[in-house]
C-alpha positions in Angstrom: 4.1 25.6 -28.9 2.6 28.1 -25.9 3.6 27.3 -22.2 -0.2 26.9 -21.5 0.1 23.3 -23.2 2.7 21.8 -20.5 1.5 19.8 -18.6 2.9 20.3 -15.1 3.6 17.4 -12.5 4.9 17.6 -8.5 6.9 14.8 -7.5 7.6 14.0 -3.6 9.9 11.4 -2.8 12.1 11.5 0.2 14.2 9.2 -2.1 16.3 12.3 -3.8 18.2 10.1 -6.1 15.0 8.4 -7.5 13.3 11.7 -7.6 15.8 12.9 -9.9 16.0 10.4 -12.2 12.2 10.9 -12.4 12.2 14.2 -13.2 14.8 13.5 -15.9 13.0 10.8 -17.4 9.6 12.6 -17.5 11.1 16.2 -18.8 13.5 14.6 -21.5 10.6 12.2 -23.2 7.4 14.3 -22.5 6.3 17.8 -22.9 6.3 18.9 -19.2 7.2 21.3 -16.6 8.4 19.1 -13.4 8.9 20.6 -9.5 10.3 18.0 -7.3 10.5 17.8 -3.3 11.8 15.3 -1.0 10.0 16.5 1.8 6.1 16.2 2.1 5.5 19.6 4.1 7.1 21.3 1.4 5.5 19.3 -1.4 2.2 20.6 0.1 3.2 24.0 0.4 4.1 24.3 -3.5 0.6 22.3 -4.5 -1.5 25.2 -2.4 0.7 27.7 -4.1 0.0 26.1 -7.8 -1.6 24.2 -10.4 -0.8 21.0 -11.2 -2.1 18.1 -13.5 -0.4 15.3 -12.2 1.5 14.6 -8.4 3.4 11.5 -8.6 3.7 11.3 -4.6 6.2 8.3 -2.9 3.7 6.2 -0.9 6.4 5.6 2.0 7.5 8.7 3.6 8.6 9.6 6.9 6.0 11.2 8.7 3.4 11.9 6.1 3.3 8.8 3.3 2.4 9.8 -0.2 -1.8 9.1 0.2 -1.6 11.6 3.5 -0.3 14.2 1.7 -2.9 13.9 -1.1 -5.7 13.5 1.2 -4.9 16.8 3.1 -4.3 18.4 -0.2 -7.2 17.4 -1.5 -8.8 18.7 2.0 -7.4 22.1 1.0 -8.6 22.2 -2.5 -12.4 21.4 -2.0 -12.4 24.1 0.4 -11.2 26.8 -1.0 -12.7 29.2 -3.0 -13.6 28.6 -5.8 -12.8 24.7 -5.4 -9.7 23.8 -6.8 -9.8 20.4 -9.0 -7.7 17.7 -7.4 -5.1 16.4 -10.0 -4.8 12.4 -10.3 -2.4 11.0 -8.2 0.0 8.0 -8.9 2.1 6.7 -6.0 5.2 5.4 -6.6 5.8 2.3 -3.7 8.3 0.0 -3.1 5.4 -2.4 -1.7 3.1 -2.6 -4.4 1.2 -5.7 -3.1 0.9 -4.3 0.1 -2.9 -4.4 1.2 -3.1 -0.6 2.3 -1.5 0.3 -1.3 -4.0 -1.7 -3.3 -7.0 -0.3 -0.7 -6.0 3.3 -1.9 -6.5 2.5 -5.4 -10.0 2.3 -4.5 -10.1 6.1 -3.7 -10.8 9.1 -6.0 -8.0 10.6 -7.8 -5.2 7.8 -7.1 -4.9 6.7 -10.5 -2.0 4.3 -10.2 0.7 2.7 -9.1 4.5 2.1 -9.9 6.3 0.0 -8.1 9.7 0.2 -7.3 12.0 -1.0 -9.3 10.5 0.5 -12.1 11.5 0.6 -15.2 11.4 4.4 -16.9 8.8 3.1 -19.6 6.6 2.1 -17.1 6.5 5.2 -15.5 5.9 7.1 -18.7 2.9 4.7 -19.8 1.3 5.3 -16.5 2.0 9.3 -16.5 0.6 9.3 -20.3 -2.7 7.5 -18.9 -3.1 10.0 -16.5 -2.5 12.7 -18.4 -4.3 11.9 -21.6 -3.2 14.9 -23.7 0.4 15.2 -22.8 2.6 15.4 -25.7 5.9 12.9 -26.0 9.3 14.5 -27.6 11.2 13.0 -30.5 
């Protein structure tokens, strides 16, 4: 199995402990490389730097929320040169019914959202929808 087949995925979550188990979850049942960050400035900083299929962004963060940092990231991307394609988005929110969360799944590229308390499945069903080719272990 070549590297070029791993699918990667950027988490931000201020939420370290929730971040982790994340990352766990997605890297022990699914074939994928995951970089985390608890802080967006950073998060936005390693998504100029690489390629990504998937960001899996925390909707409520200090200072920039989750759709912020995908907008301006997005910014970034159709400008450069060549464009660079905007992976799908899925915002993890503890206020799923909120009115701005729902209004943002309107928007390009947010695919999803999983709200918090999730269960792990959950979060693996929606990360195998976005990523249709993505390979589960075991």
């Amino acid at each position: 199995m070549s590297d070029a087949a791993l699918k990667k995925i950027l988490i931000v979550d201020d939420d370290v402990g929730l971040m982790r188990v994340m990352r766990e979850a997605l890297t022990s049942m699914l074939r994928c490389e995951v970089e985390t960050s608890p802080k967006p400035e950073y998060g936005f900083e390693l998504a100029l730097k690489k390629t990504y299929d998937l960001f899996l962004f925390d909707f409520q963060m200090p200072m920039i929320d989750g759709a912020m940092l995908f907008f301006l990231i997005g910014k970034v991307y159709n400008h450069s040169v060549p464009p660079r394609v905007v992976p799908p988005l899925l915002l993890v929110t503890g206020k799923g019914d909120e009115k701005r969360a729902q209004e943002l799944l309107q928007e390009a590229g947010v695919r999803g959202l999983v709200p918090k308390p999730f269960a792990i499945n959950r979060l693996i069903e929606k990360v195998k929808e976005c990523l249709p080719g993505i390979e589960a272990i075991g």
